[in-house]
Backbone bond lengths (Angstrom), bond angles and torsions (degrees), N, CA, C in turn:
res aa  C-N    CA-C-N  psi(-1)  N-CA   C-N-CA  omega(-1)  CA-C   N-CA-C  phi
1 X - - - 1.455 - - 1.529 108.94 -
2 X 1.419 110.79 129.18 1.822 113.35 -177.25 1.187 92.37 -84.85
3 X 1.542 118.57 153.76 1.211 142.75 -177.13 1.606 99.50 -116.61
4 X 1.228 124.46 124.41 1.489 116.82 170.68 1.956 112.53 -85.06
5 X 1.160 110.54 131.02 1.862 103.78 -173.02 1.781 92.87 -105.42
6 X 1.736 112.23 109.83 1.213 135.76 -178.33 1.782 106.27 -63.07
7 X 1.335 114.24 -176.71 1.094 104.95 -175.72 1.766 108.80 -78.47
8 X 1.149 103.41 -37.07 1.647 108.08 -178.33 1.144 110.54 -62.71
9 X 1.463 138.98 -17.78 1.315 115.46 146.37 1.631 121.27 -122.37
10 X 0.890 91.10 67.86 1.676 111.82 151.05 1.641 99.45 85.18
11 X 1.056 137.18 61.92 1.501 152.86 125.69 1.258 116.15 -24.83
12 X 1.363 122.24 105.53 1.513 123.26 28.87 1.631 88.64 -117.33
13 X 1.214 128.18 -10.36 1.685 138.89 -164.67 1.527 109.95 -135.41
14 X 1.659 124.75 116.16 1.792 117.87 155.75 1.312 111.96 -95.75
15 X 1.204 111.87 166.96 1.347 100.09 136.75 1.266 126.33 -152.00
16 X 1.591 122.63 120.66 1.214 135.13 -169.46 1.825 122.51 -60.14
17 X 0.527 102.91 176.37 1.699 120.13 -173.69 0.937 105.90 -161.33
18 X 1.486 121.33 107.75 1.613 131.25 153.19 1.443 116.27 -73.81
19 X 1.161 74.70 153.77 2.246 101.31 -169.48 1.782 108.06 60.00
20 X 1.394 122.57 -10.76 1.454 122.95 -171.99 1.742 101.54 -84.82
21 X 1.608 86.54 165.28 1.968 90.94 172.65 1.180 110.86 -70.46
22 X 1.409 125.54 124.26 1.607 126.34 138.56 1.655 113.27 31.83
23 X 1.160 114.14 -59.24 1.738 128.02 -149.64 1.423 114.17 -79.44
24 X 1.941 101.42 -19.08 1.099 124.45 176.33 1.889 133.28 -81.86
25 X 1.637 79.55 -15.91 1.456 86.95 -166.49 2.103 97.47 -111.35
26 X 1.163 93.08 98.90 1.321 113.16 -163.57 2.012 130.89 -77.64
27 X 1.204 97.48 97.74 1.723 100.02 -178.67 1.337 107.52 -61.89
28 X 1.876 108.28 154.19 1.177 131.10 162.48 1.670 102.92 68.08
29 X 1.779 105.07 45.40 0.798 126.15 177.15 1.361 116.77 -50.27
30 X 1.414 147.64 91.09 1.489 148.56 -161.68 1.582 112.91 -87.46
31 X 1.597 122.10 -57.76 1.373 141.25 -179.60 1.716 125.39 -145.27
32 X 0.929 118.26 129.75 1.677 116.40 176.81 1.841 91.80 -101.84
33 X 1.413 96.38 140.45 1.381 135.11 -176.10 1.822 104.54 -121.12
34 X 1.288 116.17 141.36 1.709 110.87 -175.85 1.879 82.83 -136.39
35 X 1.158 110.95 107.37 1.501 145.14 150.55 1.277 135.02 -61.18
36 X 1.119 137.55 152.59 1.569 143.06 155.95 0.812 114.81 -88.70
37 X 1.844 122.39 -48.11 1.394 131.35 165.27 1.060 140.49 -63.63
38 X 1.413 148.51 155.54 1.400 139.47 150.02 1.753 118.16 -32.84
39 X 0.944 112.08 142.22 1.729 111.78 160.00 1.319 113.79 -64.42
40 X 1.122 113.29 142.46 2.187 117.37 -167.74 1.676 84.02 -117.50
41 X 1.215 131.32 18.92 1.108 127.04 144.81 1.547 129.76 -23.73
42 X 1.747 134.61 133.40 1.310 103.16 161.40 1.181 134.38 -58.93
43 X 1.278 121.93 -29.89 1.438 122.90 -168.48 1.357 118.41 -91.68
44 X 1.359 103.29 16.58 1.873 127.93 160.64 1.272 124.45 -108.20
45 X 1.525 102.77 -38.17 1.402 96.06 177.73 1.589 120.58 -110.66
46 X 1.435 121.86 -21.60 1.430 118.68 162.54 1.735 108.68 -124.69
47 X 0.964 98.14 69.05 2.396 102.58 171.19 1.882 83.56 -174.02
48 X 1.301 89.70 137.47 1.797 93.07 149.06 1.682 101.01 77.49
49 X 1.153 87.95 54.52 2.072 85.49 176.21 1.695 84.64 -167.27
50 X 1.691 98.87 143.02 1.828 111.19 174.25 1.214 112.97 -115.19
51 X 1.095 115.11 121.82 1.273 133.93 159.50 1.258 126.02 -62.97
52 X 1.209 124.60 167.35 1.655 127.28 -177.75 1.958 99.08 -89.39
53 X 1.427 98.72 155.94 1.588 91.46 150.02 1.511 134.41 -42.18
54 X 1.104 123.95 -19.72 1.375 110.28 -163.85 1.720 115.56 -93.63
55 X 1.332 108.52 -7.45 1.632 146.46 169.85 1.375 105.58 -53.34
56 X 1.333 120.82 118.98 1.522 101.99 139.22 1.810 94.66 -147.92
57 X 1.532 91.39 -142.83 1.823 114.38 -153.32 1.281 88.77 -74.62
58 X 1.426 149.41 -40.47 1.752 116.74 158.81 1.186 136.27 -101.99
59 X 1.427 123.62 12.55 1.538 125.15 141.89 1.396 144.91 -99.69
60 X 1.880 104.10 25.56 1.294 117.10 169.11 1.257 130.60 -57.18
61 X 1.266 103.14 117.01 1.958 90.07 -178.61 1.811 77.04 -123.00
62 X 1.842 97.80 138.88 1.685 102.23 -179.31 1.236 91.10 -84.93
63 X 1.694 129.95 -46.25 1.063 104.70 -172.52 1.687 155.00 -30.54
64 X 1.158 94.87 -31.56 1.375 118.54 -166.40 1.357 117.23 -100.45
65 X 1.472 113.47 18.39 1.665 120.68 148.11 1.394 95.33 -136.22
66 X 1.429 88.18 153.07 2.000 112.07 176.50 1.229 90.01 -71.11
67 X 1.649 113.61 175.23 1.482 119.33 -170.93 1.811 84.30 -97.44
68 X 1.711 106.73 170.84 1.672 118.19 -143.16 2.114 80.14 -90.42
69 X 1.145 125.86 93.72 2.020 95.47 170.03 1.395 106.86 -86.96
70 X 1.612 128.22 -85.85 1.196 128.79 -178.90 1.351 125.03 -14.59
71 X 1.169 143.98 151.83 1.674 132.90 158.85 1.231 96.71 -120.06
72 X 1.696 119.04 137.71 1.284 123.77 140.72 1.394 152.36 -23.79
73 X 1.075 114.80 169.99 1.655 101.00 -174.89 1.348 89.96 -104.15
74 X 1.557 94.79 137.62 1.265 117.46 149.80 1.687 121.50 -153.82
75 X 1.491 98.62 -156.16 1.647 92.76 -170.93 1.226 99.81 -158.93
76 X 1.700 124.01 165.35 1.625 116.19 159.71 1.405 97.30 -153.12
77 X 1.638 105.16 149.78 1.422 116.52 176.26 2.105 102.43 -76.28
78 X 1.255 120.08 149.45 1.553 127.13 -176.86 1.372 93.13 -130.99
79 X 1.607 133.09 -3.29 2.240 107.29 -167.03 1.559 87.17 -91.73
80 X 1.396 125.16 -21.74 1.383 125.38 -162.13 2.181 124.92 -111.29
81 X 0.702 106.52 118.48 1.995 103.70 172.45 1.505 105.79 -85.42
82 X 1.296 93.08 155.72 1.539 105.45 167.22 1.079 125.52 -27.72
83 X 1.352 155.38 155.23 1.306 133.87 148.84 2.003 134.27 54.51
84 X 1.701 98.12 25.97 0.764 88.13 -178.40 1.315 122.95 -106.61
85 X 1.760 137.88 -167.93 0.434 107.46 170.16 1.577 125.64 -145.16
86 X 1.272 102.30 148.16 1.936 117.20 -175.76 1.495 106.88 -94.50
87 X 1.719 107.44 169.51 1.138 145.33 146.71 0.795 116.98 -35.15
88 X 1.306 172.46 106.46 1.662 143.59 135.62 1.292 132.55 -6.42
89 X 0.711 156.11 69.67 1.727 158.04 -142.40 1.275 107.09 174.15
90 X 1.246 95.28 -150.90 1.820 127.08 169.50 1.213 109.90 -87.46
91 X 1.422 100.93 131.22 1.280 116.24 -172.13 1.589 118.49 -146.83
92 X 1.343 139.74 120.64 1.058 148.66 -131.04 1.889 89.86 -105.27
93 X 1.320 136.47 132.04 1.265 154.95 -162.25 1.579 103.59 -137.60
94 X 1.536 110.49 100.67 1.234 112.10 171.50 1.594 131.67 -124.74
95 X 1.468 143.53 143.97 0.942 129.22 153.05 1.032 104.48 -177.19
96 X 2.049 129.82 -135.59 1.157 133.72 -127.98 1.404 95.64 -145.86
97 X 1.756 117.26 153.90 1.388 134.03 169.17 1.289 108.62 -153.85
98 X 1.390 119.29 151.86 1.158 125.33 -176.09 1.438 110.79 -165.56
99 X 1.315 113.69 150.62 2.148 111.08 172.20 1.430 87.38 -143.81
100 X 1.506 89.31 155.09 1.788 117.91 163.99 1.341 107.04 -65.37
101 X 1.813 96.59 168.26 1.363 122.44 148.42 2.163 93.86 70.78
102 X 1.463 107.45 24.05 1.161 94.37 172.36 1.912 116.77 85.93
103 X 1.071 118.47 2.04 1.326 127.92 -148.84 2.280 89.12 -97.33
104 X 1.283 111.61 129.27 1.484 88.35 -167.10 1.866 95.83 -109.40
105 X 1.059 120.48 167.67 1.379 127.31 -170.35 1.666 114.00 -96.60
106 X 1.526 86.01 103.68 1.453 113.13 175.45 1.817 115.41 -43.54
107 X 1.148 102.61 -71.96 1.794 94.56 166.85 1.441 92.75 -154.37
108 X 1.203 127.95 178.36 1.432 153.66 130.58 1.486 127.60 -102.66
109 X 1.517 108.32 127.93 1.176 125.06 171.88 1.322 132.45 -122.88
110 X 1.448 104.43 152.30 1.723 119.62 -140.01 1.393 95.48 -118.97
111 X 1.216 110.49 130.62 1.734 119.01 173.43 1.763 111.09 -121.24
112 X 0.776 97.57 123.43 1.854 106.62 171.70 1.559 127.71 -74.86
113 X 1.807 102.75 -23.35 1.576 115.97 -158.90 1.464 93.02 -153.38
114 X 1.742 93.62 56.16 1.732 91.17 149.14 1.343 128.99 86.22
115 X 1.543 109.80 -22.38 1.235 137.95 155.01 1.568 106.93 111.58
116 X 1.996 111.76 33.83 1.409 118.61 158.47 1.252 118.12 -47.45
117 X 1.101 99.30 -80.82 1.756 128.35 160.83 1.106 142.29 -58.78
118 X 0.961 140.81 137.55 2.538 126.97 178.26 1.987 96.97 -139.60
119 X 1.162 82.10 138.79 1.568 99.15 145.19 1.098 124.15 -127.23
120 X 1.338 117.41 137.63 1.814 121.93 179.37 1.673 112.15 -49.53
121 X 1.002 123.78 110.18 1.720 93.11 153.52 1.507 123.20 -105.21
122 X 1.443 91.20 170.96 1.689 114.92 -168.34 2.007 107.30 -61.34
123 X 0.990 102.88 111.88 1.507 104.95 165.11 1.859 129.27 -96.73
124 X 1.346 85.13 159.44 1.694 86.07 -166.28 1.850 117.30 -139.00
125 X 1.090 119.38 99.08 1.776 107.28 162.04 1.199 124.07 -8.88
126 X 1.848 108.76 -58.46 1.338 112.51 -155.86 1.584 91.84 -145.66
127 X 1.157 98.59 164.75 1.781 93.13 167.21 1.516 124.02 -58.67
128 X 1.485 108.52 130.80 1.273 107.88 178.39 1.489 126.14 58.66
129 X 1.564 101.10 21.72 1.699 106.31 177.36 1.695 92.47 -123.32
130 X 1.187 127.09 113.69 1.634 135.50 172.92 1.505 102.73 -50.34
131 X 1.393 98.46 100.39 1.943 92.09 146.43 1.496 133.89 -32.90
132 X 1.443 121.96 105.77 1.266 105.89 166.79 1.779 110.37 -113.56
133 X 1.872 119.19 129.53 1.089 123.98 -162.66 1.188 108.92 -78.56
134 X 1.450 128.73 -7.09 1.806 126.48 -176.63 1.692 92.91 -120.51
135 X 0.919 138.93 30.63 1.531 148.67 142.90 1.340 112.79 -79.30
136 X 1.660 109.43 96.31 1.560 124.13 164.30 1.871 116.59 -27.97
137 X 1.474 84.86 -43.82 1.832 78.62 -159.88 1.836 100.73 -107.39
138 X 1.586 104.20 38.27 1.544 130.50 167.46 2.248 89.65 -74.64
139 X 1.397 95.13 135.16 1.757 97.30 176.17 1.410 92.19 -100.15
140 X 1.539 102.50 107.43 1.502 101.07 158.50 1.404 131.91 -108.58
141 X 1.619 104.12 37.59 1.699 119.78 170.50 1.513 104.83 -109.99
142 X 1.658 111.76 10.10 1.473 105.13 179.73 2.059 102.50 -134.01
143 X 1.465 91.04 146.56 1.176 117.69 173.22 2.014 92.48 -31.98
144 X 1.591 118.30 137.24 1.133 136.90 166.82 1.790 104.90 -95.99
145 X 0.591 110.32 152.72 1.858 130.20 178.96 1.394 108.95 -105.65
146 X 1.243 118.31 126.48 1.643 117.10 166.02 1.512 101.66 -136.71
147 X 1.248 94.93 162.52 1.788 108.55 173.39 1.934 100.31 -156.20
148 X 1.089 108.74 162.47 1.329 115.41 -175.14 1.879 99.17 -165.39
149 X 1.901 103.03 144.62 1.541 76.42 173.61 1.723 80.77 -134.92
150 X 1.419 75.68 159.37 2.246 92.54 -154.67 1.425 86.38 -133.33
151 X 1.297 101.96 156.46 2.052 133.55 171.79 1.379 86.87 -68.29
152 X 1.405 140.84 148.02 1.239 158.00 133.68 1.322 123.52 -87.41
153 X 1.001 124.28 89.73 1.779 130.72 163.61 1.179 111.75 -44.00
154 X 1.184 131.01 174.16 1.813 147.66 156.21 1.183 102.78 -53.51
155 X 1.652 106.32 123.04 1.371 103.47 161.12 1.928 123.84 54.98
156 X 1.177 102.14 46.15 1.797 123.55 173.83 0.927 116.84 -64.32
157 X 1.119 116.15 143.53 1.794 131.95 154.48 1.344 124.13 -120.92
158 X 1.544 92.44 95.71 1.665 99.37 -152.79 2.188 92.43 -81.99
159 X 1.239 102.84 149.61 1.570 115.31 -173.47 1.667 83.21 -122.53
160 X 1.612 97.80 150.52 1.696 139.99 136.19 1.165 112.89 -119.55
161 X 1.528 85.81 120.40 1.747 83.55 158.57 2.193 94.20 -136.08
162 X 1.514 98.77 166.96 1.444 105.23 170.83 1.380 146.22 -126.36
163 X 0.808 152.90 103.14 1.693 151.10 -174.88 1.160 119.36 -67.08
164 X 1.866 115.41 111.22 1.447 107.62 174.42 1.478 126.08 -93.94
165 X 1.318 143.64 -179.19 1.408 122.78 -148.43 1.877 99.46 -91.06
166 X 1.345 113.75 -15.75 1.339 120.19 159.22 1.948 113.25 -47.87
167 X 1.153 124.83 -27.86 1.625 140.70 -135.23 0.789 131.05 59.62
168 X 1.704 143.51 -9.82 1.324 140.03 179.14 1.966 102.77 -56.51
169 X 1.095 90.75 151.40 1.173 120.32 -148.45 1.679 104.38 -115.35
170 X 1.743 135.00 147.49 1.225 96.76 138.12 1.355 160.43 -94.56
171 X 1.094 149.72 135.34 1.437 138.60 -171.41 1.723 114.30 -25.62
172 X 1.232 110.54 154.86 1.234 109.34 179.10 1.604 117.80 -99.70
173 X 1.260 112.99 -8.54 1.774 111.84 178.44 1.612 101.37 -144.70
174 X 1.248 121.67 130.28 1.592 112.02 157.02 1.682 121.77 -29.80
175 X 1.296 102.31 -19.30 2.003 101.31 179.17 1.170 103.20 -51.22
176 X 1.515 116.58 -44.42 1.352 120.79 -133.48 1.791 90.72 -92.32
177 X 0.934 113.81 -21.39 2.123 110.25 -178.56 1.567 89.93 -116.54
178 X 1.496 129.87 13.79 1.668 93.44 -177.93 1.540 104.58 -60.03
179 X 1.297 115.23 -177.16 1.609 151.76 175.47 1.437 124.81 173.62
180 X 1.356 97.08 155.46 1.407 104.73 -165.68 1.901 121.98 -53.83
181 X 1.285 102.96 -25.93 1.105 105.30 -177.58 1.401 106.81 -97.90
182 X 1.423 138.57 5.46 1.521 129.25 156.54 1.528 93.14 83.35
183 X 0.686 139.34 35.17 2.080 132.77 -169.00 1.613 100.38 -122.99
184 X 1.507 106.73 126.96 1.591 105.08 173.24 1.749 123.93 56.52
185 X 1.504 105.90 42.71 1.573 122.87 128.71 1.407 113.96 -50.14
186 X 1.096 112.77 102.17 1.574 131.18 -172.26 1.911 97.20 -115.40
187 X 1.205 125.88 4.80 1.323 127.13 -155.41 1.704 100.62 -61.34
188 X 1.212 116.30 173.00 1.708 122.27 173.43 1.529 96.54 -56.29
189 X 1.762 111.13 133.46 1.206 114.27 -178.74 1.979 91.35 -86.25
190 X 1.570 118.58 133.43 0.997 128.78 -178.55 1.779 103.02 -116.77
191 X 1.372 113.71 123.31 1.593 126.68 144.42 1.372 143.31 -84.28
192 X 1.313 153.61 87.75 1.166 132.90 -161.17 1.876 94.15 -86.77
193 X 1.283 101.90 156.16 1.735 121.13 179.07 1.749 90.01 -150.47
194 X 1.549 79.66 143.05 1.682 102.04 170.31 1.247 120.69 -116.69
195 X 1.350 132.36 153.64 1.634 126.41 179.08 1.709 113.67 -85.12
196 X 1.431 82.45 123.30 1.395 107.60 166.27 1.385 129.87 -22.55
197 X 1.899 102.71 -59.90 1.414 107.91 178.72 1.131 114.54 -71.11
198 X 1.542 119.37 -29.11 1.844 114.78 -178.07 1.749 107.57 -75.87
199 X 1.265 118.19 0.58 1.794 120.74 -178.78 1.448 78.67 -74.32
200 X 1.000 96.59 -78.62 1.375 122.42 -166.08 1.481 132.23 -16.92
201 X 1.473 82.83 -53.22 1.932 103.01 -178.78 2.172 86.00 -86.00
202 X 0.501 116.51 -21.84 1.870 111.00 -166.20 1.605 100.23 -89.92
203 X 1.290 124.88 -9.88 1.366 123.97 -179.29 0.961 122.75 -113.98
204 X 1.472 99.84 11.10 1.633 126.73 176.55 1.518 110.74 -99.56
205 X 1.093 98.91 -39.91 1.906 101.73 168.98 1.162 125.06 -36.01
């Protein structure tokens, strides 16, 4: 079955880049050029590069970082929203992880309480097909699948975080990766959920 590719994503030509950032994989693809040099492009040489803390809006020099390719590992929960709210029980925790540069995702782990505690959960390629991480013909240029189902306390703050097969890890607070340009917050994806029965009984008052 042909798929027609509209203008919003990249009409009439893309071209993707696995394990690279977004910024790399370029719509309204016109001509490929093969270089020695870097591209003096803007979006190579001033967008998409991190700076240290000590950087800001009048001591930028672009020069002096490479442009950003690889992306980090990270992950995010998708079965759950902000602030929402559950049952107390069992509760099914699902979503996504992924790292650059080819790097495939060692496990992800799930915290219920803040990130005292973790349990691993089960990851997957595809639905209902088990990830295995020493399987050659494992795709590790695509988003991994996890789900896990965990006890829910009162009022949770359920955490993801992920491990890529390199070990990098993700950070535990935006402090720890800020930069001036805001690019690649990879921090623990955090949910808060509230209990059901205490809505419940409090909206009864």
């Amino acid at each position: 079955m042909k798929k027609i590719l509209n203008r919003d994503h990249g009409y009439p030509l893309r071209a993707v880049v696995p394990g690279v950032i977004g910024a790399r994989s370029v719509k309204w693809l016109d001509s490929i050029e093969i270089k020695e040099e870097e591209c003096q492009g803007f979006f190579m040489q001033k967008d998409y590069k991190m700076f240290p803390p000590s950087v800001d809006w009048d001591n930028i020099d672009w020069s002096t970082r490479k442009p950003q390719m690889d992306f980090p590992v990270q992950s995010a929960i998708c079965s759950l929203e902000d602030v929402d709210v559950v049952r107390q029980g069992k509760i099914k925790v699902a979503g996504y992880a992924l790292s650059g540069g080819g790097r495939g995702i060692e496990r992800v782990d799930i915290s219920v309480d803040g990130g005292k505690t973790w349990v691993e959960a089960q990851r997957y390629q595809k639905t209902n097909v088990l990830y295995a991480s020493d399987d050659m013909n494992s795709d590790k240029w695509a988003w991994v699948l996890f789900e896990a189902v965990v006890d829910i306390p009162e009022d949770a703050e359920i955490i993801a975080k992920a491990v890529d097969s390199a070990a990098n890890v993700q950070p535990q607070n935006v402090d720890e990766v800020w930069n001036l340009r805001g690019i690649l917050n990879t921090s623990w994806h955090r949910v808060q959920v509230r209990n059901a029965s205490r809505v419940v009984a409090n909206s009864s008052l």
